[in-house]
Residue frames as qw, qx, qy, qz and C-alpha x, y, z in Angstrom:
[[0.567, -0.454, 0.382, 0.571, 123.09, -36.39, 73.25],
 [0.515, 0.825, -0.011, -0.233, 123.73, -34.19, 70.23],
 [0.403, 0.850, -0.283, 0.189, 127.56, -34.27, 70.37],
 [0.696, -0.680, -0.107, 0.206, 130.72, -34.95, 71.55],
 [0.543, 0.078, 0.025, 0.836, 132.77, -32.87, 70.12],
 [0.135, -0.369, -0.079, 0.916, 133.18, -28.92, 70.56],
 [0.443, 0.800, 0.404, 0.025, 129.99, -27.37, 68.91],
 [0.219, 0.793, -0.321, -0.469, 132.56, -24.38, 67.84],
 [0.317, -0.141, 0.856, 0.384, 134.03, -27.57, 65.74],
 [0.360, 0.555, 0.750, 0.015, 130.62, -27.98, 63.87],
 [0.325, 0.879, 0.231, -0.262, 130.15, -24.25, 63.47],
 [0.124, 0.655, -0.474, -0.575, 134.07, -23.68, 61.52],
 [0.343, 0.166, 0.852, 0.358, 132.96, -26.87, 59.85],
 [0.301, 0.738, 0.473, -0.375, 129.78, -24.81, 58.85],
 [0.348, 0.874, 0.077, -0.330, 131.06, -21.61, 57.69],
 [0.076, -0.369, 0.791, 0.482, 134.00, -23.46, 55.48],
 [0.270, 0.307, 0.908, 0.090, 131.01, -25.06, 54.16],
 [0.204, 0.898, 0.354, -0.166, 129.15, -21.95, 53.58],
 [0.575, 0.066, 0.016, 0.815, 132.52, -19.55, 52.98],
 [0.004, 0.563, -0.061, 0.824, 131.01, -17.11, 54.99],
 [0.114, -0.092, -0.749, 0.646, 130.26, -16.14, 58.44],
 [0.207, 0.150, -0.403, -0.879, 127.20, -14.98, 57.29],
 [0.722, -0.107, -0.396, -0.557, 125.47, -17.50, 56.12],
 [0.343, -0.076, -0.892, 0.285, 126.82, -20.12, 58.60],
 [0.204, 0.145, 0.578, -0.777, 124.86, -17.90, 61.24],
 [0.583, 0.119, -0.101, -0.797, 121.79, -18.06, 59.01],
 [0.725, 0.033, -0.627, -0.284, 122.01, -21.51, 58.56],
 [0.310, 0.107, -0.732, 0.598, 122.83, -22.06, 62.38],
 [0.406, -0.801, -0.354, -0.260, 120.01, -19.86, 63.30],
 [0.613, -0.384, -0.213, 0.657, 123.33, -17.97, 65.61],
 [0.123, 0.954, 0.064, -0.268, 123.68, -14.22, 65.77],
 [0.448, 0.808, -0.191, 0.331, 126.49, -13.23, 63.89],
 [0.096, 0.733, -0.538, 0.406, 128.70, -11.77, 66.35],
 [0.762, -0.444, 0.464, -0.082, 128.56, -15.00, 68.59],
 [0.913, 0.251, 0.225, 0.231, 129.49, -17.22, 65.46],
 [0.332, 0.812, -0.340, 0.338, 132.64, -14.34, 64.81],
 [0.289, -0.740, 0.527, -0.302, 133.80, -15.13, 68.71],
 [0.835, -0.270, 0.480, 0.014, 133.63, -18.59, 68.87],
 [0.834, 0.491, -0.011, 0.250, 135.84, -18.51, 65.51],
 [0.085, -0.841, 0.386, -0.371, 137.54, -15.98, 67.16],
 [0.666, -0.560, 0.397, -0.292, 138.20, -18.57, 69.97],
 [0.975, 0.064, 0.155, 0.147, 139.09, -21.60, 67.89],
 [0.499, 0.796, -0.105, 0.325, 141.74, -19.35, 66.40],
 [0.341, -0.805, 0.427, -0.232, 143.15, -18.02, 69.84],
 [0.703, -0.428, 0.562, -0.075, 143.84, -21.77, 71.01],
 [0.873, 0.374, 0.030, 0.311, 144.87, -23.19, 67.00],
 [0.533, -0.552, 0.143, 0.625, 147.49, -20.32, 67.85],
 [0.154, -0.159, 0.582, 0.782, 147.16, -19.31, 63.91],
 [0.603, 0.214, -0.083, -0.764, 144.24, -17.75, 61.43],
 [0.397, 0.002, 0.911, 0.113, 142.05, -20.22, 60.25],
 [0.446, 0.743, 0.444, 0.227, 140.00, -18.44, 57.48],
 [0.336, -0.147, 0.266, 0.892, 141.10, -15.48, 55.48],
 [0.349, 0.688, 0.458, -0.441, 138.24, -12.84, 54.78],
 [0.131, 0.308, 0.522, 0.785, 137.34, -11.44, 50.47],
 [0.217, 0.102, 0.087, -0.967, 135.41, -9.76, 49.10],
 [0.633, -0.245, -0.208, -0.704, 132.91, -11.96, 49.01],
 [0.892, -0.410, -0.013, -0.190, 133.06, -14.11, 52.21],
 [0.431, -0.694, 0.576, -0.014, 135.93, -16.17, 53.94],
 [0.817, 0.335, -0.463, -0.077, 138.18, -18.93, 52.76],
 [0.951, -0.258, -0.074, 0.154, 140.41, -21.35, 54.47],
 [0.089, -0.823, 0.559, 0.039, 143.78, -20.50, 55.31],
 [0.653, 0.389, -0.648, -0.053, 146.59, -23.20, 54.69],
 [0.011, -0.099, 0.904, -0.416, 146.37, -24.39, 58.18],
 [0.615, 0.067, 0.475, -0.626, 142.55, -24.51, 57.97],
 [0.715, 0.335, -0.551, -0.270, 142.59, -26.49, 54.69],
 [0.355, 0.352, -0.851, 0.163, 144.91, -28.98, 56.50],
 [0.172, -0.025, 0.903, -0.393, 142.32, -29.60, 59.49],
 [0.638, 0.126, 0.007, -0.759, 138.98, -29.15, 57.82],
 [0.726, 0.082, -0.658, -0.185, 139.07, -32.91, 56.10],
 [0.406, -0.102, -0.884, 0.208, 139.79, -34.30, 59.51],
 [0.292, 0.119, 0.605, -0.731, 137.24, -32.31, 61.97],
 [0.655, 0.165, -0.328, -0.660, 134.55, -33.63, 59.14],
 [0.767, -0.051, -0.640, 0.005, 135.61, -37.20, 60.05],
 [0.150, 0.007, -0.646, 0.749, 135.81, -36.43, 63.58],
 [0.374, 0.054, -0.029, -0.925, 132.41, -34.88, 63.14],
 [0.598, 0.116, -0.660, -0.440, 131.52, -37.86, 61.47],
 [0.440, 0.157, -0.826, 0.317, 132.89, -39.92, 63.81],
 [0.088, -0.027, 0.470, -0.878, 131.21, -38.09, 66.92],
 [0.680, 0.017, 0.262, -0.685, 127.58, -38.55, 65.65],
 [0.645, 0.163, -0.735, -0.131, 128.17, -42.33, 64.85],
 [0.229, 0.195, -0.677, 0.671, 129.35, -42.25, 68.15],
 [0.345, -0.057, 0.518, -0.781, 126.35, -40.41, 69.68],
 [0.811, 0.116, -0.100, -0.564, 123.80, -42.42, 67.65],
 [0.591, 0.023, -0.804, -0.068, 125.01, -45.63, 68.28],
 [0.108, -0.186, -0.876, 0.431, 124.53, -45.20, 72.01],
 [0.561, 0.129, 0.149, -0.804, 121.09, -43.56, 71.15],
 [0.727, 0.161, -0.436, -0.505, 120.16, -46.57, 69.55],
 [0.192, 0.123, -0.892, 0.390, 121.17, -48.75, 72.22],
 [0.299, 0.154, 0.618, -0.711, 117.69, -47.75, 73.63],
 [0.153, 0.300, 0.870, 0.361, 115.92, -48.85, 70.23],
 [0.324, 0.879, 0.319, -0.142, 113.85, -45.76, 69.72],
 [0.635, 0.423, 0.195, 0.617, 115.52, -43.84, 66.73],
 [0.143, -0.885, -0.132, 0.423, 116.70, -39.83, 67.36],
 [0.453, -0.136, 0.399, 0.786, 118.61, -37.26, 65.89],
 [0.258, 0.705, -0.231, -0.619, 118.13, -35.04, 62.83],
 [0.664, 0.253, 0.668, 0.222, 117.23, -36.22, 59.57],
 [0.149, 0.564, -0.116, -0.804, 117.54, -33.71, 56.18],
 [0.520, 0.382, 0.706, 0.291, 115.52, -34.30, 53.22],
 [0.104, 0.380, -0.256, -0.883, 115.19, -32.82, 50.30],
 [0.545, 0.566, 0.589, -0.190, 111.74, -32.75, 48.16],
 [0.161, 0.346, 0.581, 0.719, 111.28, -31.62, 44.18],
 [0.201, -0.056, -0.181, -0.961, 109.34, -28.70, 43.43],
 [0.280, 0.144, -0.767, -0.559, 106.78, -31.57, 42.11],
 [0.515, -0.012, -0.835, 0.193, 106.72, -33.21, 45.32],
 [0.187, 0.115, -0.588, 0.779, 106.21, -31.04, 47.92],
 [0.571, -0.117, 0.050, -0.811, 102.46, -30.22, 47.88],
 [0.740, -0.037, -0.485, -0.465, 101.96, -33.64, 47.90],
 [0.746, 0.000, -0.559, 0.363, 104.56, -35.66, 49.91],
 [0.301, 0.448, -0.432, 0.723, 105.87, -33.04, 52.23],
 [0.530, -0.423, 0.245, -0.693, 102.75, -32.52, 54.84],
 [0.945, -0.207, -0.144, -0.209, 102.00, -36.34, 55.35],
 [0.801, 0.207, -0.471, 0.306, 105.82, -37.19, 55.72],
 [0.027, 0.385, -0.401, 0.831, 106.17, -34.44, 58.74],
 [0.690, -0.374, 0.376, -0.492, 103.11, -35.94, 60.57],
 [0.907, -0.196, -0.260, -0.267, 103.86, -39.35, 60.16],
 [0.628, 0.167, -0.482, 0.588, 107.56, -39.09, 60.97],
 [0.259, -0.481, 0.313, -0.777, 106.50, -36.81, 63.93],
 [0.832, -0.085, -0.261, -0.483, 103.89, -39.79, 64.81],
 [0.960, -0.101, -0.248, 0.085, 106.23, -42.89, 64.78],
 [0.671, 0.302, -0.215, 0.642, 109.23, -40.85, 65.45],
 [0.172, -0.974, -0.134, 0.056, 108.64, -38.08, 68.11],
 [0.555, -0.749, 0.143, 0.331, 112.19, -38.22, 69.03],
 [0.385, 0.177, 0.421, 0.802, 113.93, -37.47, 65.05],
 [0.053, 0.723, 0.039, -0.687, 113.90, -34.17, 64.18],
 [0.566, 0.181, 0.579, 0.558, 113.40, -34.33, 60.41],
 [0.071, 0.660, -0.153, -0.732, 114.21, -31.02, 58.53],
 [0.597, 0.627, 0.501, -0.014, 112.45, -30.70, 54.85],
 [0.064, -0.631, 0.291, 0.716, 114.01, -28.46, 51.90],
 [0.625, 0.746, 0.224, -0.048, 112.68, -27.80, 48.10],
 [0.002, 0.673, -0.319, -0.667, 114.92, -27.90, 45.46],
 [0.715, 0.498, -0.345, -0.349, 115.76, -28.78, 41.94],
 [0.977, -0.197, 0.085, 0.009, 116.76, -32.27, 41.32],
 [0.633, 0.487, -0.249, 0.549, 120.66, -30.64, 40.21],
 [0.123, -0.720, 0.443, -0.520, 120.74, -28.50, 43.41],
 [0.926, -0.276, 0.053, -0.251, 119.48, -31.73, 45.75],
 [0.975, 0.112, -0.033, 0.188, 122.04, -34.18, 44.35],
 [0.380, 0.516, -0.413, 0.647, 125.05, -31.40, 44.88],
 [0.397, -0.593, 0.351, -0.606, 123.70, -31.13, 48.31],
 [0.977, -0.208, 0.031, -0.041, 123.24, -34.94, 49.20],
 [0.660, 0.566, -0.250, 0.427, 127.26, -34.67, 47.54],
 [0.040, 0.716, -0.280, 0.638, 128.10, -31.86, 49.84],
 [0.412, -0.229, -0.808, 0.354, 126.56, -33.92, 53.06],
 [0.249, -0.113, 0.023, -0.962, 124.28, -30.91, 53.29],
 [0.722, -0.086, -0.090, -0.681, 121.60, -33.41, 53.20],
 [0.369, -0.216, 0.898, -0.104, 121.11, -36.92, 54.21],
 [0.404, 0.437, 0.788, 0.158, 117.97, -38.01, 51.77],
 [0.271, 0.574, -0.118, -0.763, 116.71, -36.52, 48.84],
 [0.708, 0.484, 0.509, -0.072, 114.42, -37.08, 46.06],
 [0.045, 0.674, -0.314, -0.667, 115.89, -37.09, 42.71],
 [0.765, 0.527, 0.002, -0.370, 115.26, -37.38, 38.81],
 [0.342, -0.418, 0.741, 0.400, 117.18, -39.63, 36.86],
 [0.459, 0.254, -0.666, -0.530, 117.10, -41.09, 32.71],
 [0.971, -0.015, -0.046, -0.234, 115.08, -43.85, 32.08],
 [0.933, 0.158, -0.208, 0.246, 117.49, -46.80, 32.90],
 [0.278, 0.766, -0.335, 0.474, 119.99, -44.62, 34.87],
 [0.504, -0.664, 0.340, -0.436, 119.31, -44.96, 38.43],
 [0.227, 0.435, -0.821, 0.293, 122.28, -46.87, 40.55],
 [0.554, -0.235, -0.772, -0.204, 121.32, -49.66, 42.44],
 [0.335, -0.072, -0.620, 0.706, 121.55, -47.72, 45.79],
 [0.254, 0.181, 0.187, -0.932, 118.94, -45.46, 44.83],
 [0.287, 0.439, 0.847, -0.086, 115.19, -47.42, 44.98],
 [0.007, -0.249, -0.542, -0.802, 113.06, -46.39, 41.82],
 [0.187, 0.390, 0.699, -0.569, 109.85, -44.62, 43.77],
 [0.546, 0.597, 0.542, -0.227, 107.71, -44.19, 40.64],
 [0.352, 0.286, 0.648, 0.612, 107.96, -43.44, 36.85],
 [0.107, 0.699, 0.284, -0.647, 107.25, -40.01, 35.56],
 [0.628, 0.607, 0.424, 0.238, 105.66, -39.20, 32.05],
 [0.274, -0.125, 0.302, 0.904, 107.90, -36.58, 29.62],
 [0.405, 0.735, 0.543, 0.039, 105.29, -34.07, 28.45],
 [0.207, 0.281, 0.141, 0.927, 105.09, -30.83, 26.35],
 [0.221, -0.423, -0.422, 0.771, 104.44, -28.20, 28.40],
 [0.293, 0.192, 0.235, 0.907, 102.01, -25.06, 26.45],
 [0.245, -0.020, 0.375, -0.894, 99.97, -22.31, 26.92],
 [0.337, 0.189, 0.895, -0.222, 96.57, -22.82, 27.38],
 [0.431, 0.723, 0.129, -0.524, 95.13, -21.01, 24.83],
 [0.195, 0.548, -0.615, -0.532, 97.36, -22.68, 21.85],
 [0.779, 0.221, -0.397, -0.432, 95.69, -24.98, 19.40],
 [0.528, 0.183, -0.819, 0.131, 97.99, -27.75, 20.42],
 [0.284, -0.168, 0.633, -0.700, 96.37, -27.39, 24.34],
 [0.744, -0.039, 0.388, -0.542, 93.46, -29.64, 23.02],
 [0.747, 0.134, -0.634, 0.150, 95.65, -32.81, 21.90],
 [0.889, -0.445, 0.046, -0.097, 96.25, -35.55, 24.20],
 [0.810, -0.204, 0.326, 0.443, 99.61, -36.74, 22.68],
 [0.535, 0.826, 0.040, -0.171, 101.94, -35.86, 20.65],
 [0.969, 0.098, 0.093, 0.209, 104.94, -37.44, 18.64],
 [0.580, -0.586, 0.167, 0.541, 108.73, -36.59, 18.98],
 [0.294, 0.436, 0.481, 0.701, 108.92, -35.81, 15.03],
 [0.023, -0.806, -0.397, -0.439, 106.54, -32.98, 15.89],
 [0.346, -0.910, 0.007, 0.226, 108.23, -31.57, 18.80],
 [0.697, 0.036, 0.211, 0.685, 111.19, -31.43, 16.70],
 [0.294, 0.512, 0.291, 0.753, 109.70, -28.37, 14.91],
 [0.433, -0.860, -0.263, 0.064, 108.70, -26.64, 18.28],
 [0.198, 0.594, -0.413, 0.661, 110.87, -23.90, 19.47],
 [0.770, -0.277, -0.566, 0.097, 111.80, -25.63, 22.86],
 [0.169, -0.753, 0.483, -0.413, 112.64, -23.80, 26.34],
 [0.898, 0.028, -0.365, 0.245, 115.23, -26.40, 28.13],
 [0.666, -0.655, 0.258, 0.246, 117.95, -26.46, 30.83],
 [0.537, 0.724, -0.419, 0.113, 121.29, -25.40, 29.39],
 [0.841, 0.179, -0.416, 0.296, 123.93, -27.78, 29.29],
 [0.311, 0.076, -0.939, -0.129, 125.25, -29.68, 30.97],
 [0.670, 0.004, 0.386, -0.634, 121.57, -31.04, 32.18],
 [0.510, 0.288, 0.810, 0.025, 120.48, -35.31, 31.88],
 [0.533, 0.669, 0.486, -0.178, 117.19, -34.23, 30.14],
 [0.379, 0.855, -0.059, -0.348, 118.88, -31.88, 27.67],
 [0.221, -0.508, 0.804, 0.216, 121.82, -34.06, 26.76],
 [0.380, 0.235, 0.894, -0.020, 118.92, -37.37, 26.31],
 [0.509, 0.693, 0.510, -0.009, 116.92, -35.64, 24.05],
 [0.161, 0.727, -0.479, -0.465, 120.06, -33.99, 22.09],
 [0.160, -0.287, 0.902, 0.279, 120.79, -37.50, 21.47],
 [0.379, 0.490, 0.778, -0.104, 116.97, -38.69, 20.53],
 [0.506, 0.751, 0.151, -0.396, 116.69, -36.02, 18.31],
 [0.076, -0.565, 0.767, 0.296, 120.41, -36.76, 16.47],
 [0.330, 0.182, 0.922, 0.087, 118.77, -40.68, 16.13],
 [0.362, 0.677, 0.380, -0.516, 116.18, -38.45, 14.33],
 [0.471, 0.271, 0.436, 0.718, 118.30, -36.81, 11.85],
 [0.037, -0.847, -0.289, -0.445, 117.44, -33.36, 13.57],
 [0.330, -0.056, -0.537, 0.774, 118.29, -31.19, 16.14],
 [0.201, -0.720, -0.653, 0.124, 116.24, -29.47, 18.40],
 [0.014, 0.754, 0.134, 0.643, 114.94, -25.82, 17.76],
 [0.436, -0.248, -0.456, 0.735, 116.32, -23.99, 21.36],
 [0.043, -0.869, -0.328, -0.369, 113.58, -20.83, 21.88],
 [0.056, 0.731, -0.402, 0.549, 115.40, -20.17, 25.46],
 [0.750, -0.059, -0.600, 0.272, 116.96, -21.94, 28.45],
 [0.516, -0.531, 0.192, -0.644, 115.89, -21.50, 31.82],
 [0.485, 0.142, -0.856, 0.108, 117.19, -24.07, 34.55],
 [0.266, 0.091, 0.790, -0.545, 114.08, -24.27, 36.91],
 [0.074, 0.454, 0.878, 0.129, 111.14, -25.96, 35.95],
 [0.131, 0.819, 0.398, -0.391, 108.68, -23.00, 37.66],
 [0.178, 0.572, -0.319, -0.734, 111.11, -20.31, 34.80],
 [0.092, 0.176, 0.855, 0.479, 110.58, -23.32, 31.61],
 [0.019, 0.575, 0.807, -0.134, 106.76, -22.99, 33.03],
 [0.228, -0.657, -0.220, 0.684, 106.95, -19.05, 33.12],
 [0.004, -0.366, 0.568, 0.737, 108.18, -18.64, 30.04],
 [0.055, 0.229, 0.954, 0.185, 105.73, -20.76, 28.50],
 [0.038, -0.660, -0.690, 0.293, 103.00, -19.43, 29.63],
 [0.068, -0.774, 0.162, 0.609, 104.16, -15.89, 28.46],
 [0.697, 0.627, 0.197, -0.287, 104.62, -17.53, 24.81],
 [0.124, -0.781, 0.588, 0.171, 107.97, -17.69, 24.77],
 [0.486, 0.408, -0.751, -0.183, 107.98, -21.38, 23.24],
 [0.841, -0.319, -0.114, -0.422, 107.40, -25.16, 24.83],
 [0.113, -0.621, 0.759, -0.160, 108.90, -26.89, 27.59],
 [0.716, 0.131, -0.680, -0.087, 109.73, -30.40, 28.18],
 [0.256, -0.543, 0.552, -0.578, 109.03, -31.80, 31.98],
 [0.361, -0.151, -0.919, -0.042, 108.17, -34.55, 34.02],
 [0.018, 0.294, 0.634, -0.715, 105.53, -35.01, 36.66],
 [0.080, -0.801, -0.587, -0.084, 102.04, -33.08, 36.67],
 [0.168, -0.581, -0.225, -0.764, 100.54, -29.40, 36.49],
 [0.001, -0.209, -0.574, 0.791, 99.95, -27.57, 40.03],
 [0.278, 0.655, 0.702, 0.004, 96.47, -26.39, 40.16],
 [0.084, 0.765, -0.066, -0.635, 97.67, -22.69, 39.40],
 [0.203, -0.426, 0.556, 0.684, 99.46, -23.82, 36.94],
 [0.308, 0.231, 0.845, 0.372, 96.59, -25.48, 34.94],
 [0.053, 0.775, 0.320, -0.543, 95.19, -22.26, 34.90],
 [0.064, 0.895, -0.175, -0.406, 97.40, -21.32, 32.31],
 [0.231, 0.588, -0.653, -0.417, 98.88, -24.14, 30.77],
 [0.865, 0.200, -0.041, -0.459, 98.53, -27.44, 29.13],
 [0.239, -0.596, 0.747, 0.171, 100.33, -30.76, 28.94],
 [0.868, 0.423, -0.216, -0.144, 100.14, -33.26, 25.98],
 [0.707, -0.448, 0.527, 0.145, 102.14, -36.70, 26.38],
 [0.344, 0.674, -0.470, -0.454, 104.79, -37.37, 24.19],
 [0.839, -0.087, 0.536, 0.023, 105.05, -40.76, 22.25],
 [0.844, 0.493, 0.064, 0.203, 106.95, -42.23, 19.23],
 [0.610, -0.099, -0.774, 0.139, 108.62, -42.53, 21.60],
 [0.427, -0.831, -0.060, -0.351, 107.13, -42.33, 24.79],
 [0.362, 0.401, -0.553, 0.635, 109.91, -40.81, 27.69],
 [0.503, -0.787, -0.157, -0.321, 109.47, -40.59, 31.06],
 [0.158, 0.539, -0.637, 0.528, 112.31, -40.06, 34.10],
 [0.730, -0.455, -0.503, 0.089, 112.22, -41.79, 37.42],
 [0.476, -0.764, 0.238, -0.366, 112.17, -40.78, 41.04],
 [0.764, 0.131, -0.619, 0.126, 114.55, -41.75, 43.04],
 [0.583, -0.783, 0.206, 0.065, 115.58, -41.62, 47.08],
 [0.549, 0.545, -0.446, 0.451, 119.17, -40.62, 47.09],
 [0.703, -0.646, -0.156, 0.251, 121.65, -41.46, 50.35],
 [0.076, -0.924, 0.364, -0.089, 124.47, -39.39, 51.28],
 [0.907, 0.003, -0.231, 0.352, 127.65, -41.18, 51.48],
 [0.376, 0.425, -0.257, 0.783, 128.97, -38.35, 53.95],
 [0.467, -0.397, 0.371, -0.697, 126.71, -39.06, 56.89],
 [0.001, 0.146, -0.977, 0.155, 126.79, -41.96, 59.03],
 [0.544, -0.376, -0.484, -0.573, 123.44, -44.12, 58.48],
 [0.166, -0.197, 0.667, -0.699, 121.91, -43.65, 61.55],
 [0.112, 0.401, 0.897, -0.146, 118.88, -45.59, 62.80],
 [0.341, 0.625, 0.257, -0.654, 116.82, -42.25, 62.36],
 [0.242, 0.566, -0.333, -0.714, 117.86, -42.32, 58.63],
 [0.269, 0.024, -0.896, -0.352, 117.42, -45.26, 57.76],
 [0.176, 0.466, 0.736, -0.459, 113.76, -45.36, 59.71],
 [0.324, 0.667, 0.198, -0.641, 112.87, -42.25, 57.68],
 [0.127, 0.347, -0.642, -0.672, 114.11, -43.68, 54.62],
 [0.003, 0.071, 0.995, 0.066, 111.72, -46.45, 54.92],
 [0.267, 0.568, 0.620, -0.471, 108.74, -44.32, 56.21],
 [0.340, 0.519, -0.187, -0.762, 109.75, -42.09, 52.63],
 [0.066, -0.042, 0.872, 0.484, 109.97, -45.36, 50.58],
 [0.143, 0.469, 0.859, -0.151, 106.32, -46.54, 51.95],
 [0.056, 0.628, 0.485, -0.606, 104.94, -43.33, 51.60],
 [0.166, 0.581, -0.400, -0.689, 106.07, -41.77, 48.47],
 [0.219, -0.006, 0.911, 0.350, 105.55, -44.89, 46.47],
 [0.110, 0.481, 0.856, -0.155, 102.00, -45.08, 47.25],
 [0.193, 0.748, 0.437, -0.461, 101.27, -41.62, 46.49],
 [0.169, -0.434, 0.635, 0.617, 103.75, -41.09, 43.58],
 [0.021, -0.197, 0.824, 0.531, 102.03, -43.63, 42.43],
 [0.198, 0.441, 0.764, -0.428, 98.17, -43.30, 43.00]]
């Protein structure tokens, strides 16, 4: 049992979620012109539009605005509905969506697909890479249902279990003097031209304020909000970045990472829940098989 409401209910929940018809079908995996008729169809029998095409994709009309909040809690409602009487039979099902870091994925992503495949045949769990700002607007969005994500030392909410402790390093090329230190002290990365995430970003906000407790500010070379462009740029000489986590093996090809102390920083991992999908038995199984699993290797 997937449903019990109208899949065309799911798909104009989609492509108001997507504002376009477009991508709903890409993200549906539907042709196009089927996901146009069965809007076409909800429309015929609402008796009135229910999106308004731009120029760059569709929007709600003022009668779709007015039902979209409740077919979401209908929606809701429906797979509470279908997963409680799946779970009447005590084996978990359904769809699960996680989301993995960049950081994570070579590591975590292949063992968590066979083992949830393993104990779980019958959960479909769907995997997705992003950053740890795009993740946490998607867990927001109910786009996901779990998802790893960074947080400040000392930030993380008590809903979200701490799955391991990642060092702050400087990030540089491999060929600069500084590539054969081990450490190296926050006074000295003051005078570094720094590539960073532009505002508003945690990390760039926590070490405006550690450098302020300095009696400095920090020297901005250029700002680049994915990790792989900080890493790019770097590498290319452009100046040094600040990350957490570890060096792919390409990447130590080319660059170098030196831990920072006086003081030493580091961010934590965290498993984030949605609060915009009903915990089902599957999710909360797979949240447990990520706790076990990710700890242990997070933290090996």
């Amino acid at each position: 049992m997937q449903t019990i409401l109208d899949p065309k209910w799911h798909l104009f929940a989609k492509v108001a979620e997507l504002g376009s018809l477009s991508r709903a079908s890409a993200a549906l995996d539907m042709p196009p012109s089927v996901v146009s008729r069965h809007i076409a169809q909800l429309e015929a029998a609402s008796g009135s539009r229910l999106f308004r095409r731009t120029g760059r994709g569709v929007v709600l009309t003022e009668l779709g605005e007015r039902i979209y909040p409740r077919v979401k809690v209908l929606i809701r409602e429906g797979e509470q509905l279908a997963d409680d009487i799946r779970t009447s039979r005590g084996i978990p099902m359904g769809e699960v969506r996680l989301g993995l870091l960049p950081s994570t994925v070579a590591l975590l992503a292949g063992p968590l697909f066979a083992e949830a495949r393993k104990q779980f045949p019958e959960v479909q769990l769907h995997i997705t890479e992003g950053s740890s700002a795009q993740l946490e607007e998607w867990l927001n969005e109910g786009r996901l249902d779990l998802a790893l994500l960074l947080r400040e030392e000392n930030t993380a909410s008590a809903d979200e279990p701490v799955l391991t402790q990642l060092p702050l390093l400087l990030i540089v090329p491999l060929g600069h003097p500084l590539a054969s230190r081990k450490t190296i002290a926050f006074h000295e990365v003051l005078t570094l031209p720094l590539v960073l995430p532009s505002h508003p970003h945690p990390l760039r906000s926590r070490l405006e304020t550690l450098a302020r407790q300095h009696g400095a500010a920090l020297k901005i070379g250029a700002e680049a909000d994915s990790i792989h462009l900080q890493h790019e740029i770097v590498a290319h000489g452009g100046g040094f970045a600040i990350t957490a986590g570890h060096l792919s093996e390409p990447e130590r090809q080319r660059l170098a990472t030196l831990h920072i102390v006086d003081p030493v920083l580091s961010r934590s991992v965290v498993l984030g829940t949605t609060l915009h999908r009903p915990s089902t038995h599957a999710l909360r199984e797979v949240s447990r098989l990520i706790l076990d699993i990710a700890s242990a290797m997070l933290n090996s």
